[in-house]
C-alpha positions, 0 to 999 in steps of 0.5 A, a space after each residue: 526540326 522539320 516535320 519528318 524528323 520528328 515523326 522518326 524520333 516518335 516512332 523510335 522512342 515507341 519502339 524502345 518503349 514497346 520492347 522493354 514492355 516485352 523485356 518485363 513480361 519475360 521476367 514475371 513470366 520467370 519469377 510469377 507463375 500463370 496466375 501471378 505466384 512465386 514457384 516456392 508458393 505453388 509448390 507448397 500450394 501443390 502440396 496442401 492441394 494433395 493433403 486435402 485430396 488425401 482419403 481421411 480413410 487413408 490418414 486414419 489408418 495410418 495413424 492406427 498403424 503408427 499407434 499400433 507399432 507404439 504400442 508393441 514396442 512398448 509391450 516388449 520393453 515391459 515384458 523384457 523389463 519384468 524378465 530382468 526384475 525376475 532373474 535379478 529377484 531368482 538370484 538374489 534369493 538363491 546367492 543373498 548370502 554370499 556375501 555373509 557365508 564368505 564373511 563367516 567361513 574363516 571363523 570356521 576355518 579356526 574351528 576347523 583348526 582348533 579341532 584338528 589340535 590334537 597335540 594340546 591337553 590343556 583346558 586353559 589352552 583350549 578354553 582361551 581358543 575358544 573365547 578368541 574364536 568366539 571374538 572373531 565371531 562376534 566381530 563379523 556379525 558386528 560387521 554385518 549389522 548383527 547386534 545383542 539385545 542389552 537385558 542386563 538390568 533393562 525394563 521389560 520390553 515387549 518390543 526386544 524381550 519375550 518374557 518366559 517366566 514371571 519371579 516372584 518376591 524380587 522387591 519393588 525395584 525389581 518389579 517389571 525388570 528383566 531378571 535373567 536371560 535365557 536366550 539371547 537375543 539380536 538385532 539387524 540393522 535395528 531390526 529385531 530378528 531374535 527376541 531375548 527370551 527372558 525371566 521377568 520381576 513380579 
């Protein structure tokens, strides 16, 4: 090869080395930015930049108002909570019994219609009327939780019994023992709600 080929050859291989320098300085021009960053990391760079340059005045005020809405929210559910509690307790009181008086209106139903029997004179007739009313009675308060104090032949109990009189003279087995009944007494749901008033062996 003579001398003049192969100063063209070095001069076009300089070439082709000088326009792919140029070709790589675009890409990193595209992908970097000036100081060599990606545009995601400038844009989070840019956003930090701004949260720093941010008043702490501004921040703290901010946070106020956020507590404060909070707060208010909170305020109006307690206040609309306590509303509701005190209407539900205003009827409760007012209506508790619904349910009991319309367990009992037909037992006054039957008395209702014992008194409206004017065709019968019999005493026993009207006596066993009376004792099936009485049942029926009876039978709805069972179901309402109402139960009788047993004192038949029970020690005396301060917790179920009021004792009213003391009998005398009644032996030693009867000592402390229930003797009479004057009042009967009831329990709901094991509650007592009417001591038994009764006469107690002395």
């Amino acid at each position: 090869m003579s001398e003049e080929k192969k100063i063209h050859v070095e001069d076009g291989d300089q070439k082709v080395e000088e326009k792919l320098k140029e070709q790589l300085a675009d890409e990193q021009e595209k992908t970097f930015g000036a100081e060599g960053t990606t545009e995601e990391e400038a844009g989070t760079e840019e956003a930090q930049d701004k949260q720093q340059k941010q008043d702490p005045m501004e921040a703290l005020q901010e946070e106020n108002a956020k507590l404060k809405d909070q707060l208010l929210r909170t305020i109006a559910e307690f206040d609309n909570y306590k509303k509701r509690t005190l209407k539900e307790k205003t009827e409760l009181i007012l209506n508790g019994g619904e349910k009991t008086i319309g367990a009992i209106l037909p037992v006054l139903d039957d008395f209702e219609r014992a008194l409206a029997d004017t065709h019968t004179e019999d005493p026993a007739a009207i006596k066993e009327g009376m004792e099936l009313i009485f049942k029926k009675f009876s039978k709805t308060l069972e179901g309402m939780g109402v139960k009788k104090i047993e004192t038949e032949g029970q020690d005396f109990d301060v917790d179920f019994h009021e004792a009213i009189a003391m009998v005398p003279g009644m032996g030693d087995d009867k000592k402390g023992k229930v003797i009479d009944c004057v009042q009967t007494g009831y329990m709901l749901n094991d509650k007592v709600i009417r001591h038994a008033k009764v006469a107690v062996g002395q």
